[in-house]
N, C-alpha and C positions, 0 to 999 in steps of 0.2 A: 504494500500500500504506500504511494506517497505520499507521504506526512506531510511535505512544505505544502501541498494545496490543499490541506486541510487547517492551515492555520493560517494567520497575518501577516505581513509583510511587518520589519521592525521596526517599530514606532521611528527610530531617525531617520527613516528612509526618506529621500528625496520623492515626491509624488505632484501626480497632477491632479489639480482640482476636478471631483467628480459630483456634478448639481442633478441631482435627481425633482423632475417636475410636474407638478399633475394638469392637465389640461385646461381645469376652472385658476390653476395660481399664475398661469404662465404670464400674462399680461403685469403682473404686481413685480412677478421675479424680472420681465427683461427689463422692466421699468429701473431696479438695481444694478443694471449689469450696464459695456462702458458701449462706445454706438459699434465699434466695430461687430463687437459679439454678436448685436442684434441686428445687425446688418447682414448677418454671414450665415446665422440663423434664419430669417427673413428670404435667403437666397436660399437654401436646400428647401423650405417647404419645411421646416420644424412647427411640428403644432402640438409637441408632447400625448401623441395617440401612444397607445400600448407600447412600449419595447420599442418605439421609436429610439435611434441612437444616433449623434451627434457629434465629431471629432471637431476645433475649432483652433485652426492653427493660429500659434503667433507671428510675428512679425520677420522671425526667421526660417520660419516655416515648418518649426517644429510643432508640438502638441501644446495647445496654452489650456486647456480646456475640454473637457467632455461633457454632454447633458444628454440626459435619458426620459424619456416620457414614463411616465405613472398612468395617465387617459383619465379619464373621467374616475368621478365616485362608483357609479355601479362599476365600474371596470375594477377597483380596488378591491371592492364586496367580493367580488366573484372569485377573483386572483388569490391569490397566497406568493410568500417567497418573490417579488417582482423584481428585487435586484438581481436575482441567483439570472434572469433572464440578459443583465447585462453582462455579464462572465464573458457569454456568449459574442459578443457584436464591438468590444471595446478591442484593438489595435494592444500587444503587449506593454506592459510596463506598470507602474505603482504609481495607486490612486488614492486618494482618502477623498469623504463625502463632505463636499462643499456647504452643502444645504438639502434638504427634502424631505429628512423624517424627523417627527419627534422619538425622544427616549425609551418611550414604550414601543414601539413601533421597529426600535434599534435592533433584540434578539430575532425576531424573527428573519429582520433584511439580511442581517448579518451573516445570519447561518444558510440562507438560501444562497448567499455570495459561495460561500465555502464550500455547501454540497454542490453548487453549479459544477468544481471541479474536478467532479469524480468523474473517470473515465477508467472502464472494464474493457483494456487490452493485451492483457497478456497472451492473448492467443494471435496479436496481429503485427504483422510487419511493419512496424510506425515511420509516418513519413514525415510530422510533424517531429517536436520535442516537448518536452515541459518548460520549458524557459516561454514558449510561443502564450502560456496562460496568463491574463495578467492577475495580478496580484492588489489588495486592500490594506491600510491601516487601518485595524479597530479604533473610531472612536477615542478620548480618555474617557468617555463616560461610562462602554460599555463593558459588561462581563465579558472581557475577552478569552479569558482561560476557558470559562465552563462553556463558551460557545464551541471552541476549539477541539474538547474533551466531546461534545455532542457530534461535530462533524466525524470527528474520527473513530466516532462510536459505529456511526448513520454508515462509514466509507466501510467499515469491517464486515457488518449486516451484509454490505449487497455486494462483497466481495467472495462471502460465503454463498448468498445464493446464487448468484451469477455463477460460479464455476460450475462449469458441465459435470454430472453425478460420477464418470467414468473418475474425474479426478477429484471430487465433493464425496464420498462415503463415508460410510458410517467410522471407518480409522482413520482419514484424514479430520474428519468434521473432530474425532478424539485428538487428534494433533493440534488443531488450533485452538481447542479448549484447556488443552496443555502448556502451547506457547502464551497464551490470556494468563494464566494461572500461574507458569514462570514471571514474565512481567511484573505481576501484585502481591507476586507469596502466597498466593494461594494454592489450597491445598485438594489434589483431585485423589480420586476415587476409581474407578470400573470397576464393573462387573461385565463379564465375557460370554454367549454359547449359554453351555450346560447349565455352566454356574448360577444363571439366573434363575432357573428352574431349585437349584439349590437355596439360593436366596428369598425365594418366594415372590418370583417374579415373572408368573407364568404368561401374561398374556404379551411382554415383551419380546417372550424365546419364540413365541408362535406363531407371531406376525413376523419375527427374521429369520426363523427357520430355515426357510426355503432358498435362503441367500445363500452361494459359498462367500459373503464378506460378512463374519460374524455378527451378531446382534449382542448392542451392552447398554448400559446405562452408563454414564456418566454423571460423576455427583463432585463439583467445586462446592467447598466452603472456602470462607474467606471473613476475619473482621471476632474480635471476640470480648465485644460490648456492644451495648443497645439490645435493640427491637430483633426478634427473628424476621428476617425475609427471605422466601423463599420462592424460584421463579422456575418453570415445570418448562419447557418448551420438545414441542415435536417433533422430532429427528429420523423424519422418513427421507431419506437422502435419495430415494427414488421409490416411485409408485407404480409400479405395473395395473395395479388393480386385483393384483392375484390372481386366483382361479376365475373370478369375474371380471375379468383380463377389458382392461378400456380399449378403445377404439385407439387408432393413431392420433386423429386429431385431438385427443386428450391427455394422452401421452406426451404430447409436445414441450409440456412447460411443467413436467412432475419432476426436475431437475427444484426447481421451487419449493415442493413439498417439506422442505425440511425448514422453512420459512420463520416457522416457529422460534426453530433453537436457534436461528441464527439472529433472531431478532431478541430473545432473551440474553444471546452471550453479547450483545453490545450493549445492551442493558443494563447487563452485570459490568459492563468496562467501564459503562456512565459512574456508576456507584462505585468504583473501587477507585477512580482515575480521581473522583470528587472526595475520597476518602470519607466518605460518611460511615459515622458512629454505628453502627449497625451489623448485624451477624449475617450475612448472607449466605444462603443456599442455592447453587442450580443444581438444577436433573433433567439431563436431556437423556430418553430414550433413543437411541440412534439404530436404527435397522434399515433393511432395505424390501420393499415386501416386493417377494417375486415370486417364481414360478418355476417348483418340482414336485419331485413324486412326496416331499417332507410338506407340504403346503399345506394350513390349517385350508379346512372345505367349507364351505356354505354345509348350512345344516350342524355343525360341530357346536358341541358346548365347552367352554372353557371357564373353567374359575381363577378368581383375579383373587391378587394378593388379598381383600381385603373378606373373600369368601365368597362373594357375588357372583352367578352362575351367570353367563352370556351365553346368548346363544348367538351364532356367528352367521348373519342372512344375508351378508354378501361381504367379501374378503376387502373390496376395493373401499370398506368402511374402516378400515384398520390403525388412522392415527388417534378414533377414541380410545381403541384397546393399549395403543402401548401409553398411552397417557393416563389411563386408568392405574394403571399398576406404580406410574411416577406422583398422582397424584394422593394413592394410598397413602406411600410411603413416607413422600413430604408432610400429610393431614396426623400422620401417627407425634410428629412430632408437635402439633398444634404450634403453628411460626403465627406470629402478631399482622401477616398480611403474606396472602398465598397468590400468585400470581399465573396464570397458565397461558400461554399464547401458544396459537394453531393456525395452520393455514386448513381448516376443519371442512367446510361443506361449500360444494356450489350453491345451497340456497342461500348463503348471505351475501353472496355476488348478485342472484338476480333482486333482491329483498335493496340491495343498498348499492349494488355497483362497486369496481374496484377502487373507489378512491376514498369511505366510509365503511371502515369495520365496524361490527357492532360488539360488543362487550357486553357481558350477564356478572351480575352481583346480587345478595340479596342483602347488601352493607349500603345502609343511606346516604350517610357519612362519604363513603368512598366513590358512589356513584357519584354525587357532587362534585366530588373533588377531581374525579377522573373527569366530566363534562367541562368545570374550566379549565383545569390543565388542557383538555384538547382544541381551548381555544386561545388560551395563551400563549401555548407553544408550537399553533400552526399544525398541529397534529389529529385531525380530525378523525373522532367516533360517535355512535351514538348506544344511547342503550337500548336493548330489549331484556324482554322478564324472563325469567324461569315461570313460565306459565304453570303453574300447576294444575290447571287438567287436562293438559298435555301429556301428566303423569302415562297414565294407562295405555298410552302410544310406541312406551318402549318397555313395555313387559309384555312376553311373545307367550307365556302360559304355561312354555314346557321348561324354562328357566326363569333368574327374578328380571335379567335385561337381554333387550333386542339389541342390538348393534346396526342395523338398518331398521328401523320400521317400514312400512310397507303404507302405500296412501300419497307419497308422493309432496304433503306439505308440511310445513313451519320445520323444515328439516336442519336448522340454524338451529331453532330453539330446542328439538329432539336433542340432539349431540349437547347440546348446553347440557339438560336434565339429564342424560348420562352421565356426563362428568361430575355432575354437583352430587350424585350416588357414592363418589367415593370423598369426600371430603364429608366428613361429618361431624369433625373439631374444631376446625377451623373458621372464626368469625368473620373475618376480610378475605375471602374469597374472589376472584373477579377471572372469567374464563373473555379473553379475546377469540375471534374468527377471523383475522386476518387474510389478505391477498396474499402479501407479500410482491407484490410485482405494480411495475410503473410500465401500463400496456403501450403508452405514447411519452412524449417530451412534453416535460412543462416545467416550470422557472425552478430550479434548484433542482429536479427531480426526472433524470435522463430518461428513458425507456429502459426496464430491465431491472433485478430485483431492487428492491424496496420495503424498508423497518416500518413499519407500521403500530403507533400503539405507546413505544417506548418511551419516548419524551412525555407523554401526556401520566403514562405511569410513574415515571421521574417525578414532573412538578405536584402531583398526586400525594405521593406517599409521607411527606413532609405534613402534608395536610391533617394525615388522618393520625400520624404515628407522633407528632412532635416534631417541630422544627432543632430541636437540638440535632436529629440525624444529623445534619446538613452540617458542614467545614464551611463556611461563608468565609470567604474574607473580606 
């Protein structure tokens, strides 16, 4: 990962002035500025529409000047991240912002600057360089570390999902949970194969069974004062569908499928990079669910760590199963706030689309907290309930849960009411349904995977746990 463009250029850098402006100020800003600018302005046709952008040379025909359009109020509404869009269009070199946002306004631009430059190429012959990026000075106002700490959190996320699964499995995905864990002194765990079956971690061995690239769990702690937190994420590092084997076109993007854990272990990077007070636990189930003669079957009944009998009605349902048996085991220990992220079901794609996950909790407190974090920090979800009589839709009769039900609806919420079966200690509970993936380009946020969820759990947890968690400086 390149680190330098995920952070700021050094505050004594030499830079040029970068004025960001919205459509309704423009007339007040050139009113400020000197005749040549608004002359030269006035000659391209500058009228601060969207992503419009602007070079304005000096006298020697260098760079004196840049301006970026904002466009209108409803354009801002709509938008997220609008600088991350100027990454994009600005001529190399180091810039600081002249004028155009307030303070509040500062974390979000800033870190859409930062993720604008992620780029997923190691698989390509690069014609460019990194030097060709330009680069920002944060602000003196802004939190420029914790913004810094969140892009390099966001660049780890989708540099995990982004890799093709051939080279993304379940022991590489333990490698980089390892190299997280070197970094912070933290401290890993696995469990392998059989042993999980030893361990009382049946529903994990049986969904990776089928794989010759073993199935484990993986358990990082880290941190040993404060609050327990504890963050479960799904580690299907490819999906075939199993014996209910999906189509090709569905298969296309189950390199993703492990979206989860890759969005909990940046998660886990936010909170240890931030050093907060706090005990933290991951547990990614990492397997591969695939297809042989060892393959749990449609029709099978399998019992999870916690006793609960599943009956298994279609194989291609199988990141509630390995998440059952992670969520047991984390719930045993009753943590002060339980976290679970999935990239779970097609129904909360068609329910919300890929760019609003939805999230289940049945903590008030947390819901709240999770809704303005998700508008604070540009991180948008929304919630839906653990409906309860919904109940009776995942218990199939010949065991106490379905693993698909059958019926074809509210199939977000079904998988919710699964997992919330194994948590039974724990009071701050909150299961995400994430995408994980960025289908198109938009301002901070390339095409190709994408953390979803994280930050808004971030500014959340402080909420509900006490703000001493947090190392403020």
């Amino acid at each position: 990962m390149r680190q330098s463009h995920a952070a700021f250029a050094a505050p004594e850098s030499a830079s040029i002035p970068l004025h960001v402006v919205g459509s309704e100020g423009l007339t007040a800003w050139l009113d400020t500025q000197p005749e040549r600018v608004r002359t030269w302005l006035d000659a391209v046709g500058f009228t601060a529409k969207t992503g419009q952008t602007v070079c304005v040379p000096d006298a020697a025909g260098g760079l004196a000047l840049a301006v970026f359009g904002l466009g209108d109020a409803q354009a801002r509404i709509r938008g997220r991240m609008a600088l991350g869009a100027a990454r994009g269009k600005l001529p190399r070199g180091i810039y600081h912002l002249a004028s155009g946002f307030e303070d509040d306004e500062l974390p979000e631009q800033l870190l859409g600057w930062l993720l604008a430059g992620y780029r997923f190429d190691r698989f390509r012959h690069r014609t460019g360089g990194d030097a060709d990026i330009p680069a920002l000075k944060a602000p003196p106002r802004a939190e420029a570390r914790r913004i810094e700490v969140l892009a390099a959190a966001e660049w780890l996320t989708r540099d995990l999902i982004n890799t093709p699964a051939s080279q993304m499995g379940p022991e590489e995905l333990e490698t980089s949970v390892l190299a997280l864990a070197d970094e912070f002194d933290a401290q890993v765990s696995v469990t392998y194969g059989d042993d999980l079956l030893h361990e009382n971690l049946p529903l994990i061995h049986a969904v990776g069974r089928a794989s010759d690239r073993i199935p484990r769990l993986l358990d990082l702690r880290w941190g040993h004062e404060g609050p327990r937190i504890t963050l479960v994420g799904k580690g299907v590092c490819f999906d075939t569908g199993g014996l209910n084997i999906k189509p090709g076109a569905s298969m296309g993007l189950m390199k993703k499928d492990m979206g989860g854990a890759a969005t909990v272990i940046g998660l886990a990077m936010m909170i240890m990079a931030l050093d907060w007070k706090v005990r933290l636990r991951v547990l990614i189930p990492a397997v591969e669910n695939s297809i042989s003669g060892s393959a749990m079957r449609p029709g099978d009944i399998l019992t999870a760590r916690n006793g609960l009998t599943v009956e298994v009605n279609n194989t291609d349902a199988e990141g509630r199963l390995v998440l059952a048996d992670a969520l047991a085991l984390a719930d045993e220990e009753n943590p002060d706030a339980l976290i679970c992220m999935a990239t779970l079901t097609g129904a909360a794609r068609v329910a919300l689309g890929p760019d609003l996950p939805p999230f289940y909790t049945d903590d008030e407190d947390l819901a709240l907290a999770l809704s303005d974090g998700a508008m604070v920090e540009a991180d948008p979800l929304w919630r839906l309930p653990f409906h309860a009589p919904y109940e009776p839709l995942i218990e199939p009769g010949i065991a106490d849960l379905d693993n698909a039900p059958s019926g074809g609806m509210a199939g977000s919420i079904t998988a919710a009411l699964f997992l919330r079966r194994f948590v039974q200690k724990t009071r701050r509970f909150a299961h995400f349904d994430i995408y994980g993936w960025q289908p198109s380009a938009m301002p901070g946020r390339p095409k190709g995977g994408q953390g979803q969820g994280a930050r808004a759990v971030l500014w959340a947890l402080p909420e509900v746990l006490g703000p001493d968690i947090e190392n403020r400086e």
